[in-house]
C-alpha positions in Angstrom: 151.0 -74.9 -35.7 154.3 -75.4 -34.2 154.5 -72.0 -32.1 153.7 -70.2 -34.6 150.5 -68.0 -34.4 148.3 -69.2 -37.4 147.6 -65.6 -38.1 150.9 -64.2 -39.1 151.4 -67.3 -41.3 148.2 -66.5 -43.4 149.6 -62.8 -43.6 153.0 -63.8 -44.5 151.5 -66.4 -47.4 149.2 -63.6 -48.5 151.9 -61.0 -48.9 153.9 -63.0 -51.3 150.8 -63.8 -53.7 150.0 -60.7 -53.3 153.3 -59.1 -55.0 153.8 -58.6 -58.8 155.7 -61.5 -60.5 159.2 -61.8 -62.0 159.0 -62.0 -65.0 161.6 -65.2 -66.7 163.0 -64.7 -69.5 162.3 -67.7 -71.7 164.6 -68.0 -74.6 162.9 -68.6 -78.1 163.9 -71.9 -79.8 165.9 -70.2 -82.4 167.6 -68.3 -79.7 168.7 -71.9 -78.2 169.6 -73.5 -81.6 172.0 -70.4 -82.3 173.8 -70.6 -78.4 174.1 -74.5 -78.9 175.8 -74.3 -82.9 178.1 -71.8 -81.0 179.2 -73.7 -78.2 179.6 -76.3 -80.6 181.8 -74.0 -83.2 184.0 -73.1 -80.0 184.4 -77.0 -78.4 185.8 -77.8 -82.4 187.9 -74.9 -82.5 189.3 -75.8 -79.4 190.2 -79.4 -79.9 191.6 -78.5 -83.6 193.6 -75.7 -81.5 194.7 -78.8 -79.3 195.1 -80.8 -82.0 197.8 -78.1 -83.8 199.5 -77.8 -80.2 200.6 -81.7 -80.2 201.5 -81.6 -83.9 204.1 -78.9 -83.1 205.7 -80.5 -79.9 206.1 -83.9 -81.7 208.0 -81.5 -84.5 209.8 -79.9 -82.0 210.6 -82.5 -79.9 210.7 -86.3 -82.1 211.2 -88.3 -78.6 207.4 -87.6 -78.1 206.5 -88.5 -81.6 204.9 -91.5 -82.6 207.8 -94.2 -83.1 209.8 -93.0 -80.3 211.4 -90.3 -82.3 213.4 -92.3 -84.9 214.7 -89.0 -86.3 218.0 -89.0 -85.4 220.5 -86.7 -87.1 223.1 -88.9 -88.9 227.2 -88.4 -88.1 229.0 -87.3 -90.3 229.7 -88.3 -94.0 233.0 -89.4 -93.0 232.5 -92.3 -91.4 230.2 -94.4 -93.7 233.2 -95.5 -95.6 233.4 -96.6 -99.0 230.3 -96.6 -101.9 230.6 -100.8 -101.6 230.3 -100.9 -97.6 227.6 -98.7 -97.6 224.7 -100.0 -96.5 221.1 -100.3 -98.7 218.9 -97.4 -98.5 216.7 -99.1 -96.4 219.1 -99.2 -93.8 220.1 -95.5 -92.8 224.1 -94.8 -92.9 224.2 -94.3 -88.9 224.3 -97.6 -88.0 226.8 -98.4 -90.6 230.2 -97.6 -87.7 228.4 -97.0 -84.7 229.9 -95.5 -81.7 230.3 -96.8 -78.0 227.5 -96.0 -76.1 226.0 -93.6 -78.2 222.5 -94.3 -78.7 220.4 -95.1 -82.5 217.2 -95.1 -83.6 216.3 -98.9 -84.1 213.3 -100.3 -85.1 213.1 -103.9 -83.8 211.6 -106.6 -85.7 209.4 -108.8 -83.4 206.8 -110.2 -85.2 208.1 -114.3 -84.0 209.5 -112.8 -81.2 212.8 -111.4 -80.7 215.8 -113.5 -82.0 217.9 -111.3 -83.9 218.7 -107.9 -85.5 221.2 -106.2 -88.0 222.3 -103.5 -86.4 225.8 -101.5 -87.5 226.4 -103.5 -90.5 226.1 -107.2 -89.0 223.3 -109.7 -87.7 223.0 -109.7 -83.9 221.8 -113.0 -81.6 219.4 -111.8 -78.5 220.9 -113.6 -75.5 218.4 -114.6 -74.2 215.7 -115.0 -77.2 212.0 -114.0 -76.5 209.3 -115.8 -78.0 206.3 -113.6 -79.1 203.7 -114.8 -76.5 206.0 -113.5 -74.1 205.8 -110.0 -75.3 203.7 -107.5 -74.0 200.6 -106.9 -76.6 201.7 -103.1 -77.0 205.0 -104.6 -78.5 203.2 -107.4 -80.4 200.5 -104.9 -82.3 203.3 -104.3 -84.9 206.3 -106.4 -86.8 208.4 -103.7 -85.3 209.0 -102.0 -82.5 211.2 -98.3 -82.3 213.5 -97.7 -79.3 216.8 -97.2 -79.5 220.3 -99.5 -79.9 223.7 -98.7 -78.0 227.2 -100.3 -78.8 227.8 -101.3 -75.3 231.2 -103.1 -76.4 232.2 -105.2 -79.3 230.6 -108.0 -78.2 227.6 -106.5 -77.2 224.8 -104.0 -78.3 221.6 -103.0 -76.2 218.0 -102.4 -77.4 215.6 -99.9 -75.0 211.9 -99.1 -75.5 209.8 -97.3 -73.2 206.2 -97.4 -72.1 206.2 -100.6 -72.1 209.5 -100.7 -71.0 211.8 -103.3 -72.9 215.3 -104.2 -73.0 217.1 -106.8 -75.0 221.1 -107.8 -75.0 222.1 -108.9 -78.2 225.6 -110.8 -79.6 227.2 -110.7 -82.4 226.6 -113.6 -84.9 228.9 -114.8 -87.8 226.2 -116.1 -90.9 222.8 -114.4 -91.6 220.3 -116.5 -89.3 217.1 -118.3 -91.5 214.0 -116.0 -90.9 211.0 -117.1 -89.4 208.4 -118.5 -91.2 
């Protein structure tokens, strides 16, 4: 049998019947019921643990909270102006005198696309308009969309969202413009 004397082989097989078996511990069913509730009890803890950890960074850090943190601190009371030129308390104070190049919160009304805004007190025209089937279909999920808006000059304001990125150039319009229907 392959160089191998046939006689040692025998001896070799006999000599492990021969010796005592290991004994396997087998565990009883109740034993495996209790093991499995507890890996269970420590896979919820851990995603409720998880769970916690997210909550707290979007607190501590709004630009990873849902909306695209929208919780900007306002300026100071000083420049909202005058009770009549304040704005409706829908519309927060901030954008009331906005600042060059500083950047707001703005949430972006796209549901027929993207035509126009109010944005520091006036109606905005985007140059150029987007019609909704040209939207991505993360944009299009909700009537608006939160990113951010920056007085690039008088004559010109800037609207940024990220993942999906999106960026809009809007002008400044003189009359209210007819919503969509």
């Amino acid at each position: 049998m392959n160089g191998f004397p046939e006689e040692e082989l025998r001896s070799a097989l006999h000599a492990l019947a021969d010796r005592p078996a290991v004994p396997v511990a087998v565990p009883s069913p109740q034993a495996a019921v209790r093991e499995a509730a507890r890996i269970r009890r420590r896979r919820r803890a851990a995603g409720a643990g998880l769970v916690v950890a997210v909550a707290g960074l979007a607190l501590l850090v709004p630009q990873w909270a849902p909306g695209g943190g929208s919780r900007m601190p306002a300026p100071p009371a000083a420049t909202a102006g005058p009770p009549s030129e304040q704005p409706a308390a829908t519309e927060p104070a901030v954008r009331t005198d906005p600042a060059l190049g500083v950047p707001y919160a703005h949430d972006l009304y796209v549901h027929c696309g993207i035509r126009y805004t109010k944005f520091g007190g006036r109606w905005w025209r985007a140059d150029p308009e987007v019609p909704e089937e040209a939207l991505d279909g993360a944009v299009r999920q909700d009537p608006y969309t939160a990113g951010t808006m920056v007085l690039v000059s008088a004559g010109e304001a800037r609207f940024v969202r990220y993942a999906p990125d999106l960026t809009i150039t809007f002008r400044p319009m003189e009359a209210e413009p007819v919503p969509c229907a």
